[in-house]
N, C-alpha and C positions, 0 to 999 in steps of 0.2 A: 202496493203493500197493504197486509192486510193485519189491524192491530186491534185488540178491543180491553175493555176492562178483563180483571183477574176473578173478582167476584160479584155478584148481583149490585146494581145499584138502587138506589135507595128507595125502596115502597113504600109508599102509604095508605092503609087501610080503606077504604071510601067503601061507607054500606060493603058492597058485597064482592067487589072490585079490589084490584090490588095497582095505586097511581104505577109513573115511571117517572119517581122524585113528585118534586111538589108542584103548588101552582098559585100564584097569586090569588088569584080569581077565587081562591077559598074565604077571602079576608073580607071583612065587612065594612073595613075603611077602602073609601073610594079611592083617592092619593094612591095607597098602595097597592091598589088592584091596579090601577095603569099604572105605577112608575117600579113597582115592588120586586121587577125580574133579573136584579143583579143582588137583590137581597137572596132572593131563592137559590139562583143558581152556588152563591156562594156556603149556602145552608146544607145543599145536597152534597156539593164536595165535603163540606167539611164531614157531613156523616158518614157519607164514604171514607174517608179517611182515617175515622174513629172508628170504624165498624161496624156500622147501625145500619140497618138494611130492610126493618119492618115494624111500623110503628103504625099507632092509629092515628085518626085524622089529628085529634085534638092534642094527642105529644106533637106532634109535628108542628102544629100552628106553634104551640108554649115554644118550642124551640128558636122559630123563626123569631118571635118575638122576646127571645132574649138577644139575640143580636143584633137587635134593630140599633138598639144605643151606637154601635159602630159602622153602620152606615144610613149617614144621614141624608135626607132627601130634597131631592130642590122640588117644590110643586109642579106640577105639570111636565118637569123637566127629567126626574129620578137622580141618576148617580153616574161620572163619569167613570171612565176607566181607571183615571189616574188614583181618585177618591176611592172606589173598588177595591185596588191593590192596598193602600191602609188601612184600610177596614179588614182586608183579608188579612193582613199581617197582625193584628192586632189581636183577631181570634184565633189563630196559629197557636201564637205564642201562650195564650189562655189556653187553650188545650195541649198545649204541650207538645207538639208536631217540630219536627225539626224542617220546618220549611219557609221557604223565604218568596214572596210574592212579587211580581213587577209588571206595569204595566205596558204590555207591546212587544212585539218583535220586529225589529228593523233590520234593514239589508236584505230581505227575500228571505229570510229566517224564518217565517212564519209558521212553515208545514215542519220543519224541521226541530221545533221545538217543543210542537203542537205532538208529533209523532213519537219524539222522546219522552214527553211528558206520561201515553200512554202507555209506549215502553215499560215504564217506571212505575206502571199501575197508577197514574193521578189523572184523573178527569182533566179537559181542559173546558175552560168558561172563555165562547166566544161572542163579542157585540157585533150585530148588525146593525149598523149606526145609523144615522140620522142622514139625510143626505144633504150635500155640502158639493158649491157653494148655498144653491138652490133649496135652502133647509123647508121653504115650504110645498118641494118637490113631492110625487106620489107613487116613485119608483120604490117596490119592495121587492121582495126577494122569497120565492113559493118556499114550502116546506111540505116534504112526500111522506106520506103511507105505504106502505106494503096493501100489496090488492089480494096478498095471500097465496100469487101462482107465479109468484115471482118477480115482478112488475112491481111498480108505482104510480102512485094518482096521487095528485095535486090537493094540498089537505089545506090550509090558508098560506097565507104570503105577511112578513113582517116586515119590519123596520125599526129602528132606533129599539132594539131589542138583545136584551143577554140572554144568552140558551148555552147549554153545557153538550159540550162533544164524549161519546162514550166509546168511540170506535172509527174506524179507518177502514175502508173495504174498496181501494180502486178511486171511481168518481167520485163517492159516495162519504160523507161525514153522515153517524148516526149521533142524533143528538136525544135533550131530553127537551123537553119545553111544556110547562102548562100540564105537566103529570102525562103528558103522552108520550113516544115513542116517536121521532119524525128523522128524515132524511133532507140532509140537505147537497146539494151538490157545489162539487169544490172548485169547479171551472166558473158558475153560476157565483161564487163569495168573492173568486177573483176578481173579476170581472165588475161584481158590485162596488168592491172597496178601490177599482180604479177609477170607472166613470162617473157611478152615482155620489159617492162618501168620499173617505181619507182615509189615509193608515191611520192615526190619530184617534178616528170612532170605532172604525172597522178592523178588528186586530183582537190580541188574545191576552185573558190572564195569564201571565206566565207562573208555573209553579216548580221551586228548583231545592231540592233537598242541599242543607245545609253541610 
């Protein structure tokens, strides 16, 4: 099945480049540059959602850091899923969105609600978690580029990371992460949140109109 957003998501200006969404890594607090990727991803939906699609660097940061107040961060650790989902409801309901957040999909629901969500034109925010029980494990998970002829190559490999899905195409979830464009594959996220993770870290925002 092949499913994508309705309308561009969300750019930002950088010198002479146009991002694909935001990116921690713009911030000059250290904290938020490693922990700060459930703040973003949920900054990009939410402008997605309001209809904001092209800003410059520095509207974008002011943005991000007006909702920082709503999700808070544990040092070295960021924000869990569960803590994600209030903090998204909370700015929801601040903007005025008739939508209602939760965190997880259980019973093998996950693609299923992951795929309605873009049905319904709503980005979905998914964590590559931490790995468990083995949390000081080094299993990550690549993240692919287009090589421009069709193909992909191996762009970096994450972990204990939130990135936003934009699209559905077969194997292939296209997500946004760190202002770039990447591909992740969905047998490869399976596979992750059975041997290396848990439903629990590795699993999705759910986002469901009220």
């Amino acid at each position: 099945m092949k499913l994508t957003l309705r309308r561009p998501y969300p750019r930002v200006r950088t010198g002479g480049s146009l991002s694909c969404g935001g990116s921690q890594n713009w911030f000059g607090d250290r904290s938020f540059r490693l922990c700060g990727c459930g703040v973003i991803a949920c900054a990009d939906v939410l402008l997605y959602l309001t209809g904001r699609d092209d800003l410059t660097r520095e509207a974008y940061m002011d943005y991000v850091r007006s909702l920082r107040r709503f999700f808070p961060l544990i040092p070295h650790h960021g924000i869990d899923g569960l803590r994600l989902a209030l903090g998204m409801n909370l700015c929801l309901r601040r903007a005025g969105l008739s939508l209602r957040a939760s965190w997880g999909a259980s019973g093998g629901r996950f693609w299923e609600r992951l795929e309605a969500m873009l049905a319904d034109d709503i980005p979905g925010i998914i964590a590559i978690g931490p790995n468990f029980p083995k949390l000081w494990g080094k299993e990550q998970l690549p993240l692919w580029r287009s090589d421009g002829s069709g193909g992909y190559v191996e762009a970096e490999r994450t972990k204990a990371h939130f990135l936003t899905v934009t699209g559905l195409d077969g194997e292939w979830m296209r997500v946004s992460t760190w202002g770039y464009e990447r591909c992740l594959s969905r047998s490869a996220y399976e596979a992750y949140m059975r041997d290396e993770s848990l439903p629990l870290f590795t699993n999705l925002l759910y986002l469901k109109r009220m």
